[in-house]
C-alpha positions as CSV (number, residue, x, y, z in Angstrom):
1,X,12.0,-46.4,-6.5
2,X,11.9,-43.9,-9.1
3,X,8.9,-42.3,-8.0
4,X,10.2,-42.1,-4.6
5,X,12.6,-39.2,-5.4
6,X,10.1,-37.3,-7.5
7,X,9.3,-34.2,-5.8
8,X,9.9,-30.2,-5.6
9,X,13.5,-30.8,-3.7
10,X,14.1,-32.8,-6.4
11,X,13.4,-30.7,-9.4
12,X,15.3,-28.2,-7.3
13,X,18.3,-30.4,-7.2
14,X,18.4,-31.4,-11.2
15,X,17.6,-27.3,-12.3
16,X,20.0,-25.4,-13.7
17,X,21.0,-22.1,-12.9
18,X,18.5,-19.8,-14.4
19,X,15.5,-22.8,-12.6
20,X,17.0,-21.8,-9.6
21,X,17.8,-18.3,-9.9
22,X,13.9,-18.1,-10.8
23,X,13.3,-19.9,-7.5
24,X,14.9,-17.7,-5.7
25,X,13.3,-14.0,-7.5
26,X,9.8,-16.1,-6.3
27,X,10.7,-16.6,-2.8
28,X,12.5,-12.7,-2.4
29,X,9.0,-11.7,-4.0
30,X,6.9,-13.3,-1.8
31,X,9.1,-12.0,1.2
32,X,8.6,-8.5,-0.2
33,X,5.5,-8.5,-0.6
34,X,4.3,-10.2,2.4
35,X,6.3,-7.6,4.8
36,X,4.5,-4.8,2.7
37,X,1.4,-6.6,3.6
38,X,1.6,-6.6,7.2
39,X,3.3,-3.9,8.0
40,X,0.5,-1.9,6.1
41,X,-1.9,-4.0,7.7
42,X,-0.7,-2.6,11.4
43,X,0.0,0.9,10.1
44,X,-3.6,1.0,8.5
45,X,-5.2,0.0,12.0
46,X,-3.4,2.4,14.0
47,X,-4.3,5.3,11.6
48,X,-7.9,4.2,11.5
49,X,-7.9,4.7,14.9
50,X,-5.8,7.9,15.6
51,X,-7.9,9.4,12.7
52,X,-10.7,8.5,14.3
53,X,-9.8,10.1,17.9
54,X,-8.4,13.1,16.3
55,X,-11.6,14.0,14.5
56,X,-13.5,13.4,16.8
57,X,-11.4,15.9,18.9
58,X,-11.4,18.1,16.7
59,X,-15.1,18.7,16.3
60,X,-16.0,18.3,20.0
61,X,-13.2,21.1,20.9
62,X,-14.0,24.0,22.5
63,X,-11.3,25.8,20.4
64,X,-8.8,25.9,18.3
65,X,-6.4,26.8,20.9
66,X,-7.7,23.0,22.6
67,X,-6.9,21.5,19.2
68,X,-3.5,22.8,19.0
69,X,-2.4,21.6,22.3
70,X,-3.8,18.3,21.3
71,X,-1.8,18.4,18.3
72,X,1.5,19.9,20.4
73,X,1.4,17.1,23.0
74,X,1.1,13.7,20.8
75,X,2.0,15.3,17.6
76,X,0.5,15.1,14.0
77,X,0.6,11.3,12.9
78,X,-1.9,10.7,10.9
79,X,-3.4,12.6,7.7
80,X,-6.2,14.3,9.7
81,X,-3.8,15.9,12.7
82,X,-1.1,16.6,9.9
83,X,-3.9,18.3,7.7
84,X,-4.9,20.5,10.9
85,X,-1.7,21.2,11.9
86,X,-0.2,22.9,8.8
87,X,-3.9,24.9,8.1
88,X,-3.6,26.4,11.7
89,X,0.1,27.2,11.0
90,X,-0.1,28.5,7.1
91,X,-3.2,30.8,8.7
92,X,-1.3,32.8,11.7
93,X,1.5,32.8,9.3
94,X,0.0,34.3,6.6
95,X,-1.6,36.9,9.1
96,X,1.8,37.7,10.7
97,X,3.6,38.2,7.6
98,X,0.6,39.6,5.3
99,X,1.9,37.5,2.2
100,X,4.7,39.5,1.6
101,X,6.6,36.6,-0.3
102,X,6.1,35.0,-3.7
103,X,5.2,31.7,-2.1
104,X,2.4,33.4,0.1
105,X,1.0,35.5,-2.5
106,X,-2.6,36.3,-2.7
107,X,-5.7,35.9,-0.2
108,X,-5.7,33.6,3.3
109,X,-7.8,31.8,0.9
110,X,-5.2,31.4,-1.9
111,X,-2.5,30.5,0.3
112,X,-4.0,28.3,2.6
113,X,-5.2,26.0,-0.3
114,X,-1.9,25.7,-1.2
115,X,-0.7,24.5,1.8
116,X,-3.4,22.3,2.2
117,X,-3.0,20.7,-1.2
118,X,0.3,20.1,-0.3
119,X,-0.7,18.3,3.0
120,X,-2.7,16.0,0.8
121,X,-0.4,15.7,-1.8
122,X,2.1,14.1,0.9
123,X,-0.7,11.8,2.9
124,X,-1.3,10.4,-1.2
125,X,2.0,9.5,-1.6
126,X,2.7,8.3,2.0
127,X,-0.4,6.0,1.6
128,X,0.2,4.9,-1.3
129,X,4.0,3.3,0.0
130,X,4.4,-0.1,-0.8
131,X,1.6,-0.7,-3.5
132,X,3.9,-0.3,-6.5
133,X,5.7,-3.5,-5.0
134,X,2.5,-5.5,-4.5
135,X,1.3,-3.9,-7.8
136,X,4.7,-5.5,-9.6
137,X,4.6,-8.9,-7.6
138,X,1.4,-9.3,-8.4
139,X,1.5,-9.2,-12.5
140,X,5.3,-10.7,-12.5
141,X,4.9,-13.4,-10.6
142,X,2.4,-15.8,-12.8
143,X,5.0,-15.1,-14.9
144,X,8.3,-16.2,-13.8
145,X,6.4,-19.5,-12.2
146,X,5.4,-19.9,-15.8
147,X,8.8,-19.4,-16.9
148,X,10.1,-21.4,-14.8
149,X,7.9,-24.8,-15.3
150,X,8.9,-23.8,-18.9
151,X,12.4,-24.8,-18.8
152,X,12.5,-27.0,-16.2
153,X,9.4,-28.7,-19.0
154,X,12.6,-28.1,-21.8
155,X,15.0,-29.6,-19.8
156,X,13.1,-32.6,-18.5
157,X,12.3,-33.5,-22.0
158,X,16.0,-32.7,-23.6
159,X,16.8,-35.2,-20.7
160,X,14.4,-38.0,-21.4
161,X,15.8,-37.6,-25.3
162,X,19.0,-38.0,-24.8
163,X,18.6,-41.4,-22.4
164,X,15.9,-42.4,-24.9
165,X,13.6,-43.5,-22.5
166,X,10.1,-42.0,-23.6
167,X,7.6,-43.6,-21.5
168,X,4.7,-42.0,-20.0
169,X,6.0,-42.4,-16.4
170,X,9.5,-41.3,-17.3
171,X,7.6,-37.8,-18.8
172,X,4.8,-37.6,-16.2
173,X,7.5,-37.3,-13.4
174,X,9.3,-34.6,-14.6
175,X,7.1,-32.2,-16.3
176,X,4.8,-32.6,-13.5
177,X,7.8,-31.5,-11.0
178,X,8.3,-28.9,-13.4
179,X,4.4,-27.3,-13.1
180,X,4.9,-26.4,-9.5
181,X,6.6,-23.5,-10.4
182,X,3.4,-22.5,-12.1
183,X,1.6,-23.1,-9.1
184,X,4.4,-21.0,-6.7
185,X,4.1,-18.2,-8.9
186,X,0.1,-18.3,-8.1
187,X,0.9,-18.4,-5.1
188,X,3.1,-15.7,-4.6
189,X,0.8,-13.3,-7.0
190,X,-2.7,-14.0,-5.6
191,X,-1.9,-12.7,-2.0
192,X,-0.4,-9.4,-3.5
193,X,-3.4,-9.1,-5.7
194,X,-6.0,-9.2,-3.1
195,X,-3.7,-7.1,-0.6
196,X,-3.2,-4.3,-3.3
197,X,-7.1,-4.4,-4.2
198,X,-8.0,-4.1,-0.6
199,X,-5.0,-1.2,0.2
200,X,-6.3,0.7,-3.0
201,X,-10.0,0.6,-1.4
202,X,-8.8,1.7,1.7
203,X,-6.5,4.5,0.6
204,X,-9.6,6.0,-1.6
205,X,-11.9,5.7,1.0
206,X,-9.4,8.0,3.9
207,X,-8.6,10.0,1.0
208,X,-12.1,11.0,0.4
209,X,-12.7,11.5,4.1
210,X,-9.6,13.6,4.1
211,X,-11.0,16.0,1.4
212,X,-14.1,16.1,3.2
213,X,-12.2,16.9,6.2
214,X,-10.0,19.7,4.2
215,X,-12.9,21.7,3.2
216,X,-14.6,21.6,6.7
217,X,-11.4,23.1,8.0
218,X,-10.9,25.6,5.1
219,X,-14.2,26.6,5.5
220,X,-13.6,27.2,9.2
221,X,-10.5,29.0,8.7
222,X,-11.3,31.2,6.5
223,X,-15.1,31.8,7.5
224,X,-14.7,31.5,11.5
225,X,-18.4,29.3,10.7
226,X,-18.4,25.7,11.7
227,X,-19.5,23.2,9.3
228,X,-21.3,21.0,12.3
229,X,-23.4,18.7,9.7
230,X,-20.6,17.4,8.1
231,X,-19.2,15.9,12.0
232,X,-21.6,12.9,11.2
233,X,-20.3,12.0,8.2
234,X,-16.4,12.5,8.8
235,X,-17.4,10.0,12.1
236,X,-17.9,6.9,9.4
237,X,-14.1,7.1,8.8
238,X,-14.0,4.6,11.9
239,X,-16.2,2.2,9.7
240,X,-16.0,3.0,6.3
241,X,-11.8,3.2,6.7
């Protein structure tokens, strides 16, 4: 009969109030990091795909005047279309105004790098939302399952002491209920782990393709010369991303 009401609900019900207080920073830590996981998930495949009809927009355009309406009518949502967006707008300002203020000082050259930079600066840090979370899940949560099957192992043994009934199957029962806190903080870390791995990869990858892209466009800018043997590479963001 006693091995009948061995179980997880049951080392549940005999923890104490740091057993279950870890219990409960596991489960809010899987929540967290599973909603980071998916909703980067669907955010990732709707940029890989914008990004990918945006560029190639961009180097199939006619103009630069068909690229800005593109950009006026379903906005600037993803890196590329944000990128474009702010070069085309630092340029005719900088050509209106001549760089008469500190911020614009120096060459179209100068001053559109800087507002590039900035551009990228903001993608980094937008794609990068959410992997700090997965990042701390992911090393912390071994942890506190281990901590966990560590006192609930102390207090299953303080227990048996006390009632002085030391048998193997009075142990085994216990200390075993006590190592599936181990195994729910594995459980909670290795999806984090492989999410974050395969965000990071992703993030480089559109980030290179984004620089690739920003010196393409400066070039343009700047030069009024299109860099067309770079369209072919910048198309691999569909795959690559």
């Amino acid at each position: 009969m006693q091995t009948q009401t061995l179980g997880f609900a049951h080392f549940l019900s005999q923890a104490d109030g740091l057993g279950k207080t870890l219990f409960v920073i596991l489960i809010l830590m899987s929540l967290a990091s599973w909603y980071f996981i998916i909703t980067k998930v669907m955010s990732n495949l709707r940029l890989r795909r914008s990004a990918g009809k945006f560029v190639d927009l961009f180097w199939n355009a006619s103009s630069l005047d068909e690229v800005r309406n593109e950009i006026n009518t379903h906005g600037a949502a993803e890196p590329f279309s944000h990128l474009t967006s702010h070069a085309l707008f630092a340029r005719e300002h900088h050509q209106r105004t001549g760089g008469g203020k500190l911020g614009e000082a120096g060459a179209l050259g100068e001053f559109l790098t800087r507002s590039m930079r900035k551009v990228i600066d903001e993608e980094t840090a937008r794609l990068e939302n959410g992997l700090t979370v997965l990042a701390t899940v992911g090393a912390t949560a071994p942890f506190v399952g281990l901590l966990g099957t560590v006192w609930g192992v102390y207090g299953a043994l303080v227990a048996i002491g006390m009632s002085g009934a030391g048998t193997l199957d009075k142990v085994a029962g216990p200390v075993g209920e006590a190592l599936v806190m181990t195994g729910l903080g594995l459980a909670v870390a290795i999806p984090a782990v492989v999410a974050y791995n395969s965000f990071t990869r992703h993030n480089r990858l559109t980030l290179s393709s984004l620089d690739a892209f920003a010196h393409d466009l400066f070039a343009y800018l700047t030069t009024g010369v299109q860099v067309s043997q770079q369209a072919g590479k910048l198309h691999s963001l569909q795959g690559a991303a």
